[in-house]
C-alpha positions as CSV (number, residue, x, y, z in Angstrom):
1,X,0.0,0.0,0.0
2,X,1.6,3.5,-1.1
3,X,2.3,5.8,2.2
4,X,1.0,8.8,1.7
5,X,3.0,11.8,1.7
6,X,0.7,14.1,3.9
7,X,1.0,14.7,7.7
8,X,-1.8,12.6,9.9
9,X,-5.3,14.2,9.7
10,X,-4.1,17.2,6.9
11,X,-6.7,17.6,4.0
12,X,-5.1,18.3,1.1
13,X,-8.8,20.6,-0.1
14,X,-10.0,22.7,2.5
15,X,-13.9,22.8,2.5
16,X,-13.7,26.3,2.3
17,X,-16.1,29.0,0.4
18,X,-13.2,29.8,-2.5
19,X,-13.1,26.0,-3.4
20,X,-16.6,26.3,-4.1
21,X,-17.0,29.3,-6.6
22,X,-16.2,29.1,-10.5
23,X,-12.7,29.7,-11.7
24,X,-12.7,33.5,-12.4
25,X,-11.1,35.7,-15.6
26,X,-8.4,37.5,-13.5
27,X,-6.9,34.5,-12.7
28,X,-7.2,32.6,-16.1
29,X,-5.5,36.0,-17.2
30,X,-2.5,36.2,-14.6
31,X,-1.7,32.4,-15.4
32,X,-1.2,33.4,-18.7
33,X,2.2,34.3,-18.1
34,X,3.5,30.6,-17.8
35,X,4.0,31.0,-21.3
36,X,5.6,34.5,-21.3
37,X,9.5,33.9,-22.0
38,X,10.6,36.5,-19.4
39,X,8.7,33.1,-17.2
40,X,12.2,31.7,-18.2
41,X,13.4,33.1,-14.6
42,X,11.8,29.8,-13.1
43,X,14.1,27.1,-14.3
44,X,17.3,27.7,-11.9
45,X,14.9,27.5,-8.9
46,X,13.3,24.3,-10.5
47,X,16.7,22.8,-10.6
48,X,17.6,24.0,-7.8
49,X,14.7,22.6,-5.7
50,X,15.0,19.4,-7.7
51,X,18.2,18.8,-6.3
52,X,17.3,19.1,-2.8
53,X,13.6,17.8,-2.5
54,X,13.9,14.0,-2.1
55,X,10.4,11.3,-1.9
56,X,8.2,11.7,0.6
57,X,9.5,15.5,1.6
58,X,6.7,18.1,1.5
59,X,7.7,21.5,-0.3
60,X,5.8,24.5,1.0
61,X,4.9,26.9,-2.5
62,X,4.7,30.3,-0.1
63,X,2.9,32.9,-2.6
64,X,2.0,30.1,-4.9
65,X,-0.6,32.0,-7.0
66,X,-2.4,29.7,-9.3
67,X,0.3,27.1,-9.1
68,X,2.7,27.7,-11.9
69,X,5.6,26.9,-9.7
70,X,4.1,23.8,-8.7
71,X,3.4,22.8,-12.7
72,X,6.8,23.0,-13.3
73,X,8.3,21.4,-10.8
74,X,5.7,18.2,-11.3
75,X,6.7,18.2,-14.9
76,X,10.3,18.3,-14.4
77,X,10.4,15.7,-11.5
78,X,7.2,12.9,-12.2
79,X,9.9,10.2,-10.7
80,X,9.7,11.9,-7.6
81,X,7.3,11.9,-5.1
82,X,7.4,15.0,-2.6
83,X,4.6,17.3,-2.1
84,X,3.9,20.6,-2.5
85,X,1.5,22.5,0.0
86,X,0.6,25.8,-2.8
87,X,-0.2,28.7,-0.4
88,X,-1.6,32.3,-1.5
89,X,-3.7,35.1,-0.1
90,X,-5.6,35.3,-3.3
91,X,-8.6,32.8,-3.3
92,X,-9.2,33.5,-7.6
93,X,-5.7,32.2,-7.9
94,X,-6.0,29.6,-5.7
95,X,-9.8,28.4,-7.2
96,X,-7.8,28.3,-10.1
97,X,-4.8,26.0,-8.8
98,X,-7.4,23.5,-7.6
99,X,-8.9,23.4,-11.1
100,X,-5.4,22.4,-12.2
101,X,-4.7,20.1,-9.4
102,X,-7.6,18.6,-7.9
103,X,-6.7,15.0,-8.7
104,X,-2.9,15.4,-8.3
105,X,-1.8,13.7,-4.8
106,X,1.4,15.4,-4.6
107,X,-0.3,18.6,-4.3
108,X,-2.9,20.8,-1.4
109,X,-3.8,24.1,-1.4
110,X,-4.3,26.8,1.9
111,X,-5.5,30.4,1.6
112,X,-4.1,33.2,3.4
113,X,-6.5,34.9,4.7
114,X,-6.8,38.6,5.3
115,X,-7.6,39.8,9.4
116,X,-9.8,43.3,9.5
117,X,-9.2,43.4,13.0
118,X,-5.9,43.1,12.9
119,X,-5.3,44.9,9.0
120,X,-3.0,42.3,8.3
121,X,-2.8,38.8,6.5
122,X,-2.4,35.6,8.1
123,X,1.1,34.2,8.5
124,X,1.9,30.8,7.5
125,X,1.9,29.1,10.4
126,X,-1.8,30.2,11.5
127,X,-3.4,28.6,8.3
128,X,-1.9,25.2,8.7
129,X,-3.1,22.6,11.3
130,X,-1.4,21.4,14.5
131,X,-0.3,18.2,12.8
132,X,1.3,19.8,9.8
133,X,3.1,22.3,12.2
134,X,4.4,18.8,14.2
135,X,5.9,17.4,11.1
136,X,7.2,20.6,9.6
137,X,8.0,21.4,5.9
138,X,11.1,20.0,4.1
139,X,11.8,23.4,2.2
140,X,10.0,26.4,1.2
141,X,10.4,28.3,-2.2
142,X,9.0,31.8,-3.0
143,X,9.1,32.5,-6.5
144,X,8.3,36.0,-7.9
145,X,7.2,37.4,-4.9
146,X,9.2,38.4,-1.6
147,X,9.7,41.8,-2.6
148,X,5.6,42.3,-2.0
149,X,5.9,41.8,1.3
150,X,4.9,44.5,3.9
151,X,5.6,43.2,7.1
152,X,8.8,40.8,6.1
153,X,10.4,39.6,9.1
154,X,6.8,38.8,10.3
155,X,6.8,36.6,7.6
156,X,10.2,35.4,7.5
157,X,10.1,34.3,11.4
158,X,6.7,32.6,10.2
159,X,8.8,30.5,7.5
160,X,11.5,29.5,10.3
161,X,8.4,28.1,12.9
162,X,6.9,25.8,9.9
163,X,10.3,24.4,8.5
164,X,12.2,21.6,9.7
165,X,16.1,21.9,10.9
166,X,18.2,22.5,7.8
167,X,15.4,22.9,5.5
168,X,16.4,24.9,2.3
169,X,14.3,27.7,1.3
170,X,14.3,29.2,-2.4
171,X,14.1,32.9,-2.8
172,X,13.9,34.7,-6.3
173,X,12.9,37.6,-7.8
174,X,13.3,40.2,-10.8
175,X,13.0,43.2,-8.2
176,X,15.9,43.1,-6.2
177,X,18.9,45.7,-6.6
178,X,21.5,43.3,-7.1
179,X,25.5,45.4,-7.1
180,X,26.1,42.2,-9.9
181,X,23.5,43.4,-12.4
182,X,24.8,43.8,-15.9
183,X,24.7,47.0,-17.3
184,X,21.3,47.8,-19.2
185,X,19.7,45.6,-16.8
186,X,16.4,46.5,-15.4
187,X,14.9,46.1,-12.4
188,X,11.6,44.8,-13.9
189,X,9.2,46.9,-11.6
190,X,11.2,49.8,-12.3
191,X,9.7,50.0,-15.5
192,X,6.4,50.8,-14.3
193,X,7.4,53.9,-12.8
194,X,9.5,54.9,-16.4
195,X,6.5,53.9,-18.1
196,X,3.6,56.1,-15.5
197,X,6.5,59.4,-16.2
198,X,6.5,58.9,-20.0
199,X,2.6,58.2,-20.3
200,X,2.5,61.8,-18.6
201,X,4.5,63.3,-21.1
202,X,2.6,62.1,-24.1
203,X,-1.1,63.2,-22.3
204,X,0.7,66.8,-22.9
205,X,2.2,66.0,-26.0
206,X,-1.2,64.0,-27.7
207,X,-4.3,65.8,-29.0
208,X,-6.4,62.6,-28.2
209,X,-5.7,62.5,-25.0
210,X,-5.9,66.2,-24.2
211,X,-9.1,65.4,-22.0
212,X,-7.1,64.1,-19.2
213,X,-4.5,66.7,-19.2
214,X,-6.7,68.3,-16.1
215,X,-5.5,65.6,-13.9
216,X,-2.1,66.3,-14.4
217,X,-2.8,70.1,-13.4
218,X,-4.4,68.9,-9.6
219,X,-1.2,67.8,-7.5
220,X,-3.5,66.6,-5.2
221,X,-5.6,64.2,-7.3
222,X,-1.9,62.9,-8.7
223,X,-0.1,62.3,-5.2
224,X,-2.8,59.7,-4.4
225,X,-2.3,57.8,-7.6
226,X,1.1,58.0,-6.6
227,X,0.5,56.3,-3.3
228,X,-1.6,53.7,-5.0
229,X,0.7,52.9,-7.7
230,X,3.5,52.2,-4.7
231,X,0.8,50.0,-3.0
232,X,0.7,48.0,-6.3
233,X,4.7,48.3,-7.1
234,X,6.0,48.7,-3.7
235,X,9.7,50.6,-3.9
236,X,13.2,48.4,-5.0
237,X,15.1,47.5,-1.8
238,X,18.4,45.8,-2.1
239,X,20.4,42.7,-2.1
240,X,21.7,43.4,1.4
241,X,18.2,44.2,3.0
242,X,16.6,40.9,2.1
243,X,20.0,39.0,3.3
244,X,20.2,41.0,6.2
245,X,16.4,40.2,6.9
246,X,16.7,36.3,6.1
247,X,19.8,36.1,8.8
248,X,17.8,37.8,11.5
249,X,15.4,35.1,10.9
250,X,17.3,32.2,11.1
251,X,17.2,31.6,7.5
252,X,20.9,32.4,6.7
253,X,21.8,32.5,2.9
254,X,24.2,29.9,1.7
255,X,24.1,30.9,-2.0
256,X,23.4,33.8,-4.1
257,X,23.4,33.8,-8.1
258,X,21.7,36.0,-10.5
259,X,20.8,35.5,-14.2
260,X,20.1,37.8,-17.1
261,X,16.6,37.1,-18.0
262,X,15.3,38.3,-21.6
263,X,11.8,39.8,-21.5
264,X,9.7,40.7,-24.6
265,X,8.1,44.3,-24.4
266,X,4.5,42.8,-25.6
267,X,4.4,40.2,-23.0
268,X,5.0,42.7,-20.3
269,X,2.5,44.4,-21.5
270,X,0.0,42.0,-21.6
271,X,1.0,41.0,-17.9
272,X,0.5,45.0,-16.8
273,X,-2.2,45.3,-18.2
274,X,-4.2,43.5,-15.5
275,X,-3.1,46.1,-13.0
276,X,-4.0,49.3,-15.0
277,X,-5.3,50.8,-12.6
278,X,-2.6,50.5,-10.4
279,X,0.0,52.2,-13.2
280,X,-2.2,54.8,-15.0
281,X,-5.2,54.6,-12.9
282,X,-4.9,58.6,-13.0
283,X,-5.9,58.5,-16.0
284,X,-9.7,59.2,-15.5
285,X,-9.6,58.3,-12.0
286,X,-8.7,55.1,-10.1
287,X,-11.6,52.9,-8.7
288,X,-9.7,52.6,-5.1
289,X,-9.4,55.9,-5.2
290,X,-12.8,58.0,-6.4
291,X,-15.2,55.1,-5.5
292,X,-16.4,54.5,-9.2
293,X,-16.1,51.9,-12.4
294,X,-13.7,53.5,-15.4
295,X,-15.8,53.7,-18.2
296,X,-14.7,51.9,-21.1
297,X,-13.6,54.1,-23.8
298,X,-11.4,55.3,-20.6
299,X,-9.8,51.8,-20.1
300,X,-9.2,51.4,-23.9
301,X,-7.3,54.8,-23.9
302,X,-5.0,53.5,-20.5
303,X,-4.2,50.8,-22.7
304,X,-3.7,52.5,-26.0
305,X,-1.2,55.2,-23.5
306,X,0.6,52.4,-21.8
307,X,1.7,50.5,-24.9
308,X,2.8,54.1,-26.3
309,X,4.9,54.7,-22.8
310,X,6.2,51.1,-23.8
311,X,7.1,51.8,-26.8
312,X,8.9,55.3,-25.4
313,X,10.4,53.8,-22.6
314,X,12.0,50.6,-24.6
315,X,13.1,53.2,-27.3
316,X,10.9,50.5,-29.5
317,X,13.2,48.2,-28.8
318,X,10.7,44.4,-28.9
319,X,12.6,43.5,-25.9
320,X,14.7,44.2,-23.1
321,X,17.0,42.9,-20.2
322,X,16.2,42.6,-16.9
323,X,18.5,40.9,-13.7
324,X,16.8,37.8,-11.6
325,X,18.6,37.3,-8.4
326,X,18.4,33.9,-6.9
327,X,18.9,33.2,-2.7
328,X,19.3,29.8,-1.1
329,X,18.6,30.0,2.7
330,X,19.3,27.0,5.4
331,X,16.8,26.6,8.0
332,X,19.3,26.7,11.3
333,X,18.3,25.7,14.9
């Protein structure tokens, strides 16, 4: 009989209200970058989780989204049988990951939930169950994603409590200043803030757009897009803050590599496009901001302005270089 590979009592699908609903468009829409080329920046952590995850050891996908990570890793390694525990604070996502996954063993799924009271998310270790907390995780990667973090060493101490002794933990990301970056390497959220400053220009350079010129004339109205375009894109910290961070933690880093990753200008548009309103939301007012629905001609012209800030800001260039830094971590005592 084939031992399974979850703790004693742990349900891999929570009964919970997000597992219910239908798989929604903003999540079919995020997942389309899989195929995105820039998605490249996924195949050192692969290998490098590969090497380290052996049968029977559970891998904890922190920020796991709608399971891309996860994918990858089950194509690379179908020999293997570890599991991976996908864990995100966006239930669309997650709905979404079940659809892929629902019949696959080697993977469960737990949602982060956000606390009112409290105006802050869950941490790891307070959506998993006593028995899963006994037995520990076996490594952790976080793909993509550490540098949206908020409250980081809350999280990080989080990470240390649910891992075993001398678990590994995967760390990478496209927005972290690394000193090694080649030269004409972006930092890829970077771009959003070239791309918000040359949209700007062309609204007082364009005839068609010359109805939303007002907004750039009330500083007031434009500092609170500002904020919520840093809520979206939070600022670029560096190499040594996130090291620093991870040592505090417990978590010292044991290797650090970076890569040159190739992304094409179209597919990053496609990919910012979805947040919109966070990057131009100015443009005829954000929802988070005056409380109503953009009307649609108004959406279609934020598009038609961010692929000509694109199109400025890459000097028309169809692609560009950006710098993916890669951290492996140890789990000490």
């Amino acid at each position: 009989m084939k031992k399974t590979l979850w703790p004693k009592n742990f349900v891999r699908i929570p009964g919970e209200d997000w597992a219910q609903g239908e798989v929604e468009l903003l999540a079919l829409k995020y997942d389309t970058v899989e195929n995105h080329g820039w998605y490249s920046n996924l195949a050192r952590t692969v290998s490098q989780i590969g090497d380290s995850m052996q049968d029977g050891h559970i891998l904890l996908d922190y920020s796991g989204g709608t399971g891309i990570l996860a994918g990858r890793l089950l194509e690379a390694f179908p020999e293997k049988r570890f599991g991976v525990l996908i864990v995100d604070s966006s239930p669309k996502f997650l709905r979404l990951a079940l659809e892929k996954f629902r019949d696959e063993e080697r993977v469960a799924l737990r949602l982060i939930r956000y606390r009112k009271e409290q105006k802050r998310l869950d941490l790891v270790d307070e959506v998993l169950d006593p028995d899963f907390l006994a037995h520990g995780a076996d490594g952790l990667a976080c793909t993509n994603a550490i540098h949206l973090y908020y409250e980081l060493p809350e999280t990080l101490a989080a990470w240390h409590r649910v891992l075993k002794r001398g678990a590994r933990v995967f760390i990478q990301s496209g927005n972290i200043r690394n000193p090694d970056a080649g030269e004409n390497e972006w930092i890829i959220d970077e771009t959003v803030e070239k791309i918000h400053l040359a949209a700007m220009e062309i609204v007082g350079e364009e005839e068609r757009f010359s109805r939303y010129r007002s907004c750039l004339e009330d500083p007031a109205y434009m500092r609170r897009h500002d904020a919520l375009r840093q809520k979206y894109f939070l600022p670029v910290k560096p190499l040594s803050y996130y090291v620093s961070a991870l040592r505090e933690a417990r978590m010292p880093v044991v290797d650090i590599s970076r890569e040159t990753i190739e992304a094409n200008v179209g597919e990053w548009f496609d990919f910012l496009a979805v947040y919109h309103e966070g990057i131009v939301g100015w443009l005829g007012g954000a929802r988070k901001i005056t409380g109503r629905e953009p009307a649609h001609d108004v959406v279609r012209d934020r598009f038609s302005l961010m692929r000509l800030a694109m199109e400025r800001v890459f000097a028309g260039k169809p692609t560009f270089k950006t710098c993916w830094t890669y951290l492996v971590c140890e789990r000490s005592a």
